[in-house]
C-alpha positions, -999 to 999 in steps of 0.1 A, spaced: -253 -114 19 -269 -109 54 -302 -90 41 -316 -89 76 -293 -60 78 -308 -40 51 -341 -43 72 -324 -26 104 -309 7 78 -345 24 73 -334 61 75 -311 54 47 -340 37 31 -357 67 37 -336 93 20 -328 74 -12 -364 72 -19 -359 109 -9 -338 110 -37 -359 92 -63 -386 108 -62 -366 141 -64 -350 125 -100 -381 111 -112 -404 145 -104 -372 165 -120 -375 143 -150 -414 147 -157 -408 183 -150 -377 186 -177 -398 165 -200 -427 184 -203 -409 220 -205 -384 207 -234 -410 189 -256 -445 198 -242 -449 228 -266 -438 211 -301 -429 241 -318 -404 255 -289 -376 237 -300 -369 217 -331 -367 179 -330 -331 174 -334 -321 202 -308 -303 187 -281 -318 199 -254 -349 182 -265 -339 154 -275 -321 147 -237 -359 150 -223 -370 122 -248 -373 97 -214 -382 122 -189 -420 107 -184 -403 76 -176 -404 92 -143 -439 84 -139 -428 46 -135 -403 53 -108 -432 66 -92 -451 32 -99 -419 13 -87 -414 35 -56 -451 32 -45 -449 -4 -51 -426 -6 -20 -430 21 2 -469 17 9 -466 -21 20 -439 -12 38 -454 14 61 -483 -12 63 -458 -36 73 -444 -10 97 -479 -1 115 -490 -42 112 -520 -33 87 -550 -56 86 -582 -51 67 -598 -34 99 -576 -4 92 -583 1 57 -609 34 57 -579 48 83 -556 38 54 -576 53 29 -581 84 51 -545 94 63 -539 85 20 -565 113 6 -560 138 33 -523 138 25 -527 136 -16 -562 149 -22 -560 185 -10 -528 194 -28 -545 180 -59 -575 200 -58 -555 232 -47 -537 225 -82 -571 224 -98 -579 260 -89 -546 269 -97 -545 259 -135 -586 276 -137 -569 308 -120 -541 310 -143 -561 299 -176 -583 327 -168 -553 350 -162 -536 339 -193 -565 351 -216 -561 391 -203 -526 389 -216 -520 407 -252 -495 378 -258 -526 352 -249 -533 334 -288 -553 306 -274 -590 299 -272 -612 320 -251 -622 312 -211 -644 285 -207 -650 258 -178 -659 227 -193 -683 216 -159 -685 183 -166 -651 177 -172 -643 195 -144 -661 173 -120 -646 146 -133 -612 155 -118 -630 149 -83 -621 109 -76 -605 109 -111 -636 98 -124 -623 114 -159 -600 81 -163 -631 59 -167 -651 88 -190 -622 94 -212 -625 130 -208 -592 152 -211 -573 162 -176 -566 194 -169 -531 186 -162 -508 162 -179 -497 146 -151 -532 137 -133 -539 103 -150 -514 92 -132 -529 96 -103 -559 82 -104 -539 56 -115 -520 56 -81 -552 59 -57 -563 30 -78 -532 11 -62 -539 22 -30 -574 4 -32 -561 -24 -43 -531 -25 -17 -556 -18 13 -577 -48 -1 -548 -73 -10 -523 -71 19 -532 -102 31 -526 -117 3 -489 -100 0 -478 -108 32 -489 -143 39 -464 -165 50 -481 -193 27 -458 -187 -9 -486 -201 -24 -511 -173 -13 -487 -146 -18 -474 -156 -52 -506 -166 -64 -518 -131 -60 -488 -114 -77 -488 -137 -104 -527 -128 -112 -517 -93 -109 -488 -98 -135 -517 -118 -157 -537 -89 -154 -514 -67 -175 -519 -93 -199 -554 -97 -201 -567 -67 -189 -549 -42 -205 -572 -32 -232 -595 -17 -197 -562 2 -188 -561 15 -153 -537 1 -126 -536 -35 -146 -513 -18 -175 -488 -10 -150 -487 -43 -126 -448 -46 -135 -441 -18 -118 -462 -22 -86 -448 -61 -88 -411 -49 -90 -415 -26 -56 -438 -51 -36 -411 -78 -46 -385 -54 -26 -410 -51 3 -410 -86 6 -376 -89 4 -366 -63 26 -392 -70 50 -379 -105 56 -409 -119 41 -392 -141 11 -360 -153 4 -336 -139 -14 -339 -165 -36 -376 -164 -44 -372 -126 -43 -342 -132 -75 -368 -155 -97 -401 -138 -92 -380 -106 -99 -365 -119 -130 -402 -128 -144 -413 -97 -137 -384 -81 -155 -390 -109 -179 -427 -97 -185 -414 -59 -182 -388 -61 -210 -414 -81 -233 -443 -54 -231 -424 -21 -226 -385 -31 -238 -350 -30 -225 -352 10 -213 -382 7 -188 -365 -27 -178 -330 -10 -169 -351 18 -154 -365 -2 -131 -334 -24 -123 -324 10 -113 -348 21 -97 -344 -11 -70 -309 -6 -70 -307 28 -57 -336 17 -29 -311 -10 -19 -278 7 -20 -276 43 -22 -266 49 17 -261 91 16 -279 114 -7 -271 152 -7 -289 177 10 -302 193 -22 -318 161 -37 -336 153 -6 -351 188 -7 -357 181 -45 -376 147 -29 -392 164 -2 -411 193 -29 -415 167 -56 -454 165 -56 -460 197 -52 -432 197 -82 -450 176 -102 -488 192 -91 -477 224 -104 -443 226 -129 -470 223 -166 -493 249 -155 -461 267 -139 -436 267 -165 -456 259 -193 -464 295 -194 -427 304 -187 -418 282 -223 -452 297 -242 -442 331 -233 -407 329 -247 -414 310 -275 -439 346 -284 -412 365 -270 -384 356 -294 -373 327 -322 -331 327 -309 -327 294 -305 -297 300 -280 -324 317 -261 -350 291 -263 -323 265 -249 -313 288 -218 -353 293 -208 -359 252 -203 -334 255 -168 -347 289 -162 -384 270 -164 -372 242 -147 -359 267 -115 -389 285 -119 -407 254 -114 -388 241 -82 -389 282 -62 -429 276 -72 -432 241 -56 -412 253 -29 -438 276 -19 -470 252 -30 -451 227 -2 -445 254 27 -484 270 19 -501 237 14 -490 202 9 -463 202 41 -501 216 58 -520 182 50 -483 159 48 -483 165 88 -520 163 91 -523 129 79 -495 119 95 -511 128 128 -538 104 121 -532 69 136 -541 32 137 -559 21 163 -535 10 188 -502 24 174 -482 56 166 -470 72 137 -433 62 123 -413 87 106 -411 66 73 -449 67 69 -450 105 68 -427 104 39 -444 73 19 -465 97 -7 -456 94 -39 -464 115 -62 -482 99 -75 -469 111 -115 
């Protein structure tokens, strides 16, 4: 198979990422309104039990950043000189819409406590907690997120440090130097997974920087189809045979899905501000049915009617904010080169 032509088909790249990131947002989302509030729907109900791997989205998010970032750092030739530009163009485009979300859940919890159907505990803003959502310090104090989905990203911006640092390393043409490093990176999930962080996940991030490489004409597709299978290897050992196929997936699609429909490239295009926004969002939607009424029939119709809820909200939190700061980092450039339309679309959200 000539896999020098894969290199030249990026806008087809482009749009099935697109289209993961639409699934795997759309699967956190479903996830969290099916089985977030335990007492909405019982544990054999169907409609449950069909969320049961929705937070596997999180690692198609891990898989998908593994690739993509290298790849646009392939694309602008990235060296270590670049990396607070890097780092920049990174927190301008995810770091905004995250605070935004901040405000938004405080705004809402606040709101929630005026309603006569409210049955939780009174206002409060825990300070200290709250400052810890700035640099997502809360991951190394163990305090509780706000949101659900935000330990993921600290564990994502953790990646990006490490990615910025260890490019080099990546794409030296030396296999010695490159496999060395991704080899002490799988190691790490070993031996440093009692510190969690970015170290638990390493399969992940492995399995797309594997596809960089391979798509980027860095590695054969031989050493590309054994240090893949080791990874795998390592995968199916710590996590099992779902995560495994999910990521086997997950490269597949990358590879070989050549058209995706208009609708899930939208769903890829809102899918942070999807996943920023759809607990706080249709959490509340779920909570207030579930005080509402006990038909079960009921209960079963409101998850899709959350879920659409959800997407007509991120549509908005896109068009008001995130598409504000998406073309804002995108504006800012390497020295000495301009943007490419594939780098504006490399955030991942970063679940």
């Amino acid at each position: 198979m000539k896999w020098n032509a894969i290199r030249v088909k990026l806008p087809k790249q482009i749009q099935s990422v697109e289209l993961l990131r639409g699934i795997a947002s759309s699967m956190v989302c479903y996830f969290h309104l099916a089985r977030g509030n335990t007492n909405f729907l019982a544990d054999d109900n169907f409609v449950k039990k069909m969320a049961t791997w929705g937070w596997s989205g999180v690692q198609i998010f891990f898989v998908i950043s593994g690739f993509v970032i290298p790849y646009a750092m392939f694309q602008k030739k990235y060296t270590l000189r670049n990396f607070f530009t890097f780092l920049k163009k990174r927190i301008i485009r995810i770091e905004p819409p995250y605070l935004i979300s901040i405000v938004l859940i405080i705004v809402l919890a606040f709101v929630s406590t005026l309603s006569p159907l409210y049955r939780g505990a009174p206002f409060h803003i825990d300070l200290p907690n709250l400052l810890g959502h700035i640099a997502y310090l809360n991951v190394f104090t163990g305090q509780k997120w706000l949101n659900d989905v935000y330990w993921s990203l600290a564990i994502e911006f953790q990646y990006y440090l490490l990615i910025a640092v260890s490019y080099g390393l990546i794409v030296s043409k030396k296999i010695y130097i490159r496999q060395g490093f991704l080899f002490l990176f799988l190691l790490s999930s070993f031996w440093l997974k009692d510190l969690g962080f970015v170290f638990v996940y390493a399969t992940y991030f492995i399995s797309g920087i594997l596809l960089f490489q391979l798509v980027s004409q860095l590695i054969s597709f031989t050493e590309y189809i054994i240090s893949t299978v080791c990874v795998i290897g390592v995968l199916e050992f710590q996590q099992g045979t779902v995560l495994s196929l999910i990521v086997i997936g997950t490269i597949l699609v990358i590879l070989f899905v050549n058209r995706v429909p208009a609708f899930f490239r939208f769903m890829g295009m809102i899918s942070y501000s999807l996943y920023l926004i759809h607990v706080p969002i249709g959490g509340r939607i779920i909570n207030i049915t579930e005080v509402k009424t006990g038909n079960m029939i009921i209960r079963e119709l409101m998850v899709p009617v959350a879920f659409a809820g959800c997407v007509l909200a991120a549509w908005i939190y896109y068009r008001l904010f995130e598409k504000r700061f998406k073309m804002y980092s995108s504006s800012i450039k390497y020295a000495g080169w301009a943007t490419t339309s594939y780098e504006e679309k490399s955030t991942v959200p970063t679940t």
